[in-house]
C-alpha positions in Angstrom: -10.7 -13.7 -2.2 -10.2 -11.2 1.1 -12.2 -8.3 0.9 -10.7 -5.2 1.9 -11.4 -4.8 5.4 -9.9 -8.1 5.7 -6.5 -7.5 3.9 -6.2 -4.3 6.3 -6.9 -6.4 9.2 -3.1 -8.0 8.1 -1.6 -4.5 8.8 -0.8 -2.0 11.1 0.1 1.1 9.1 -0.1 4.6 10.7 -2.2 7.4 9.9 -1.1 9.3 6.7 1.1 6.7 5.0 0.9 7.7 1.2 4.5 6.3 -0.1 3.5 2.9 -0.9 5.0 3.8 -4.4 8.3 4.3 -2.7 8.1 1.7 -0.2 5.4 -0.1 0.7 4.6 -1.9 4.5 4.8 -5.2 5.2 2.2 -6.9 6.6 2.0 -8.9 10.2 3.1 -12.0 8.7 6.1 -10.7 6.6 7.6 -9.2 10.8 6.4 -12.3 12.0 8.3 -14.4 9.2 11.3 -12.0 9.4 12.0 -12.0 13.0 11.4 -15.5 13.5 14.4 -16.6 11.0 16.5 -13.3 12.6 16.1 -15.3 16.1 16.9 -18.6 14.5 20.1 -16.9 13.1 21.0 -15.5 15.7 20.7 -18.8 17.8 22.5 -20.9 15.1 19.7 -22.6 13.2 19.4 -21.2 9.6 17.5 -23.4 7.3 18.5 -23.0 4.0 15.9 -25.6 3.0 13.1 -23.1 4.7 14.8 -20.4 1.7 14.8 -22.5 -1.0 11.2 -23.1 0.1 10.0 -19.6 0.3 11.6 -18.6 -2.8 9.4 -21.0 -4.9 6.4 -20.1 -2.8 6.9 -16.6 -3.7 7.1 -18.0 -7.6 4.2 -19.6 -7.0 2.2 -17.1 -6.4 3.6 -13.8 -7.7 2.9 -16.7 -11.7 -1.1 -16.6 -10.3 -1.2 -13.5 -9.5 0.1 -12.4 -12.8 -1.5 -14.9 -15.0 1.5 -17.0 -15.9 2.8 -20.3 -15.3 5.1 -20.7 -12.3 7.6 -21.9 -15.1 7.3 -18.8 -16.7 9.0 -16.9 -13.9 12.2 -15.9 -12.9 13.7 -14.7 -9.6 16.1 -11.8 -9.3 16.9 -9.4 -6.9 16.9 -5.8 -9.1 14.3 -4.7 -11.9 18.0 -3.3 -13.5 19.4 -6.6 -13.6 17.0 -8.2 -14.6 16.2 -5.3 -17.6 20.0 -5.9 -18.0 19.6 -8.8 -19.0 17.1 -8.8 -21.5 19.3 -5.6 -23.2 22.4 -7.7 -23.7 20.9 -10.7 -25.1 18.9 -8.3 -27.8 20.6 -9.0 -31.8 23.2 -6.7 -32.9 21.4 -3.6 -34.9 18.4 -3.3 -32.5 15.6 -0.8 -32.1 15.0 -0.1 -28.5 11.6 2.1 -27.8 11.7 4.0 -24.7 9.3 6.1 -22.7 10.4 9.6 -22.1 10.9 10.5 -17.9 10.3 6.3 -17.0 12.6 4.9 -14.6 15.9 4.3 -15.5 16.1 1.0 -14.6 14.1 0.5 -17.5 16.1 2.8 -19.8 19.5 2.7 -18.6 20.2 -1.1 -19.2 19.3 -0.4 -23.0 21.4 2.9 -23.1 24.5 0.7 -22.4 24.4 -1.0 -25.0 23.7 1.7 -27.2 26.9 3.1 -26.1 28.7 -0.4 -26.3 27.0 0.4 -30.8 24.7 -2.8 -30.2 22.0 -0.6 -30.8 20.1 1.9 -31.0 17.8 3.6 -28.5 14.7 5.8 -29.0 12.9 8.2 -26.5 9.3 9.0 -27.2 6.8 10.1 -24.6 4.6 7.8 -23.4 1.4 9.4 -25.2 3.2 8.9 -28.0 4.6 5.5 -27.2 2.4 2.9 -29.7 2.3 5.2 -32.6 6.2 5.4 -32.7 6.3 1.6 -32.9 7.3 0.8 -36.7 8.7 -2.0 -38.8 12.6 -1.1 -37.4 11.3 -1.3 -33.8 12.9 -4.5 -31.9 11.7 -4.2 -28.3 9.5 -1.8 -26.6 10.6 -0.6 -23.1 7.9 0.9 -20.9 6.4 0.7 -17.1 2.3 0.2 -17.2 2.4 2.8 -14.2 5.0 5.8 -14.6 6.7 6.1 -11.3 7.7 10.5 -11.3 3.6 10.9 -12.9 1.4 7.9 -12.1 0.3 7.8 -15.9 -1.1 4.4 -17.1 0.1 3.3 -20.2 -2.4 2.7 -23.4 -1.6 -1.1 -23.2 -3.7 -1.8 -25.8 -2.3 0.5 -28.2 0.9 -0.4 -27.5 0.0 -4.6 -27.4 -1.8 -3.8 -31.0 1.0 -1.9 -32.7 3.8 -4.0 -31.7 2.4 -6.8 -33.0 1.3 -4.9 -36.4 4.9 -4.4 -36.6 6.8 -7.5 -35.2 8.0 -5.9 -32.0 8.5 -7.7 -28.5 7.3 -5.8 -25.5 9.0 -5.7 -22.1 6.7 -3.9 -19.6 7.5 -3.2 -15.5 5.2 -3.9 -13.3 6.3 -2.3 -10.3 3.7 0.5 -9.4 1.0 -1.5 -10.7 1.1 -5.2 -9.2 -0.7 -5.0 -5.6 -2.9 -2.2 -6.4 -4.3 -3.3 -9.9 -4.8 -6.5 -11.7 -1.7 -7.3 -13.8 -1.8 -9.8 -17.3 1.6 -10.9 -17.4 0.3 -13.4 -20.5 -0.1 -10.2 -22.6 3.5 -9.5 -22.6 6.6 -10.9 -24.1 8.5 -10.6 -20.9 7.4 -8.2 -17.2 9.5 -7.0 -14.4 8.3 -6.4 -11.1 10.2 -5.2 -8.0 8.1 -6.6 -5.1 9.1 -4.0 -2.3 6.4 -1.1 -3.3 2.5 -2.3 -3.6 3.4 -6.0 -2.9 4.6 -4.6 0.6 7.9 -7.2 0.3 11.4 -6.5 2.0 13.4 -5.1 -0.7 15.7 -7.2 -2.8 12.9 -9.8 -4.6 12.1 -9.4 -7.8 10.7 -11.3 -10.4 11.1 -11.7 -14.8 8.2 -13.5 -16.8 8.5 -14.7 -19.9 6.6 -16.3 -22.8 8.6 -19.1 -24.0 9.4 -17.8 -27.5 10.8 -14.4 -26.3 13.2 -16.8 -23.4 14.5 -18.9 -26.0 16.2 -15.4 -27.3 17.6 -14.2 -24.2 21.2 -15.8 -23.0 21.4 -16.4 -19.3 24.6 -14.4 -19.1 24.4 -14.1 -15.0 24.0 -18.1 -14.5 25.1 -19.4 -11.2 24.3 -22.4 -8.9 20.7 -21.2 -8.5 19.7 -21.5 -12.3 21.4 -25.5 -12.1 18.4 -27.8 -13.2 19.8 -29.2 -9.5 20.2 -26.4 -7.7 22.1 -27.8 -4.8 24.2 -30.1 -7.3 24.9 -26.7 -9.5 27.4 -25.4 -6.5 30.6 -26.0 -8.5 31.7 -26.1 -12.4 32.5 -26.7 -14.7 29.5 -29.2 -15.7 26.7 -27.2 -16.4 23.3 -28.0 -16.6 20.8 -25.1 -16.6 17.3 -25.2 -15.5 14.2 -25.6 -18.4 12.2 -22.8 -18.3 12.6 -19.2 -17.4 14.1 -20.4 -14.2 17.6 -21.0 -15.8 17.6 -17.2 -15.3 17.1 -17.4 -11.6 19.2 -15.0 -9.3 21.0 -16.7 -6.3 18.3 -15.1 -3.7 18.9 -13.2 -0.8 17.8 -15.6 1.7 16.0 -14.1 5.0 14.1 -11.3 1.9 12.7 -14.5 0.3 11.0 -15.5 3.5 9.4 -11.8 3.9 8.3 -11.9 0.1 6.5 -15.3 0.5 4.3 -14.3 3.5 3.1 -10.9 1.8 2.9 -12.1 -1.9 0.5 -15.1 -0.5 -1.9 -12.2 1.6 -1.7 -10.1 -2.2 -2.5 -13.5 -4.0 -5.6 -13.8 -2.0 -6.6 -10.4 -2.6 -9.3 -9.2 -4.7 -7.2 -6.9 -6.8 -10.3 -5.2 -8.7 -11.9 -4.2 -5.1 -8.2 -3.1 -4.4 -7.9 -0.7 -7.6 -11.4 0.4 -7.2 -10.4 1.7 -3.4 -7.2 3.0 -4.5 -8.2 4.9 -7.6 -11.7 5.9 -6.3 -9.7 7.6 -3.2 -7.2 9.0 -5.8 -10.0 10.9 -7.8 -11.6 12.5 -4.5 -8.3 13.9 -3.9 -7.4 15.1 -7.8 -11.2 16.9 -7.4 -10.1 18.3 -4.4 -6.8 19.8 -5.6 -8.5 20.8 -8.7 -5.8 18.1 -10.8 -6.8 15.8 -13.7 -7.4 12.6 -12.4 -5.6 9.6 -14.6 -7.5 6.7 -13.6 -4.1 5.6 -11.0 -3.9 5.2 -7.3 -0.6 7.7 -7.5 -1.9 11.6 -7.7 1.2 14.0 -8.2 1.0 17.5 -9.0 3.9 20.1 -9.6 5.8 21.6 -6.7 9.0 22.9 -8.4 9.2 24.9 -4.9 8.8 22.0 -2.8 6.3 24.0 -0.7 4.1 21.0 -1.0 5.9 18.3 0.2 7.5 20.2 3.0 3.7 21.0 4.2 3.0 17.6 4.2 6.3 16.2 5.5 5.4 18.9 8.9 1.8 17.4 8.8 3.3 13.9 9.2 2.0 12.5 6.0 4.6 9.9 4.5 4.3 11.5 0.6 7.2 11.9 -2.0 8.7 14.0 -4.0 9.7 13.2 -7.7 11.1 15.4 -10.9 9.8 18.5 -9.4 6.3 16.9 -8.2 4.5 16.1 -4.9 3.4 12.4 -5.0 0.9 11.0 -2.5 0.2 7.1 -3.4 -3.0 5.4 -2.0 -3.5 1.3 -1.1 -5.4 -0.6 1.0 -4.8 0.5 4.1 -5.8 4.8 3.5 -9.5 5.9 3.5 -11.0 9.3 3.4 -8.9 10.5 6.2 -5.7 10.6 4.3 -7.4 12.2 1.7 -8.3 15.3 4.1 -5.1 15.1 5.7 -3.3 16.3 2.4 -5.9 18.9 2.0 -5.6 20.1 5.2 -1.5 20.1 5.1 -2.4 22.2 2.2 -4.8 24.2 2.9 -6.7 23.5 0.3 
């Protein structure tokens, strides 16, 4: 595994970048990947063999990252569609449990339908999330790292009531894969947009699922790229779907793919622990610092309905964020102790 002076060695990231949870940076071999195919392109020599190639190399190892088979993953392009999917394939009469302030792409797909009467939808907050799973509750809906907070969810609560109670749990990985290690196995299905910690272009996503819970879901969006042959799947009507989760494969955006492969294989080399142990550790200093409880995340935010805060950082040059009236400052691999006094500092603190 690369330690993590030798993952940062992979990127040149400037001074003060703290948005990885908004977009991350690739690293050298993602540009060198991407502007290799834009030249070929550009020249007249796609290779849509080259794609095909990067998509499943992305598979590959986004499933060991995770802990899940590569048959156990799906490509997409959108944590929504992807959530969509899963909302529309749920029975008639279903309980949907929802995390109070999560991203909508992980609440709105389940609030259709609820409007469509397929069921019914519950917010709760996520403190609250595994002891308001009960014997009615279908699915449970939640992100393991809140995107507006940086709160970690109680997995273990929420894994132990759900199966008390019979309930499937569909969990987004998005702030947490590439800073944190992530059990995919745990779950009955994960999401996971790649373009934040995973440091992907944006458009690549990814759907794992345990076998049982896929055997439920109806692969509504099918197209050429779920065919069992994908390049004889180009025209209908005879249909014959891919085994496994990838017969809910999204046609991929091409030249994306080939950026996703090249980080996802630096992140599947990575020793995650070390990673969350840097992260988190620089995290606390700064939550000390600013004199704000510490959650245990690599994402510190603390309120700024003024949005004084941000503003002062923004004129310091410090890439940070600003979500439902908070300041957000994210730290990865490439930040040290200097990014955390150059928020103090923008601060004043």
């Amino acid at each position: 595994m690369n330690t993590i002076d030798q993952l940062r060695e992979h990127f040149d990231v400037r001074p003060g970048y703290l948005a990885a949870c908004m977009i991350g940076v690739p690293p050298r071999e993602t540009v060198a990947a991407l502007a290799a195919d834009l030249a070929d392109w550009s020249h007249g020599h796609p290779e849509p063999a080259r794609y095909g190639a990067a998509v499943e190399r992305s598979r590959s190892a986004y499933a060991g990252m995770v802990g899940v088979p590569a048959d156990d993953v799906a490509v997409g392009s959108q944590v929504s569609v992807q959530a969509s999917l899963v909302a529309a394939s749920l029975p008639p009469g279903s309980e949907v449990l929802v995390v109070d302030g999560d991203f909508s792409s992980m609440v709105f797909p389940f609030l259709v339908q609820e409007q469509l009467g397929r069921m019914s939808v519950r917010c709760v907050p996520l403190e609250g999330l595994a002891d308001a799973i009960g014997p009615a509750t279908t699915l449970v809906s939640f992100s393991l790292v809140q995107s507006a907070t940086g709160a970690l969810a109680d997995v273990e609560a929420v894994l132990a009531a759900a199966e008390l109670h019979g309930a499937s749990t569909f969990c987004d990985t998005t702030q947490a894969c590439g800073w944190m290690p992530v059990d995919a196995s745990r779950f009955d299905a994960t999401v996971c947009h790649a373009y934040k910690w995973l440091c992907a272009p944006r458009g690549t996503s990814f759907l794992t699922l345990k076998a049982a819970f896929a055997e439920r879901l109806v692969p509504a969006q099918a197209g050429w790229y779920a065919g069992d042959d994908v390049w004889g799947s180009c025209y209908g009507p005879g249909m014959r779907l891919a085994a496994g989760a990838r017969r809910f494969d999204v046609s991929p955006a091409w030249q994306a793919w080939l950026g996703t492969a090249s980080s996802l294989e630096l992140f599947a080399r990575a020793d995650l622990a070390a990673v969350g142990e840097h992260c988190t550790g620089l995290a606390d200093e700064l939550c000390a610092r600013l004199g704000v409880s510490s959650s245990g995340s690599a994402i510190v935010t603390w309120p700024d309905a003024d949005g004084s805060a941000i503003a002062a950082l923004t004129a310091a040059g410090i890439a940070a964020s600003a979500r439902a009236g908070r300041a957000r400052v994210a730290f990865h691999l490439w930040n040290d102790a200097s990014d955390v006094e150059g928020v103090c500092e923008a601060l004043d603190r």
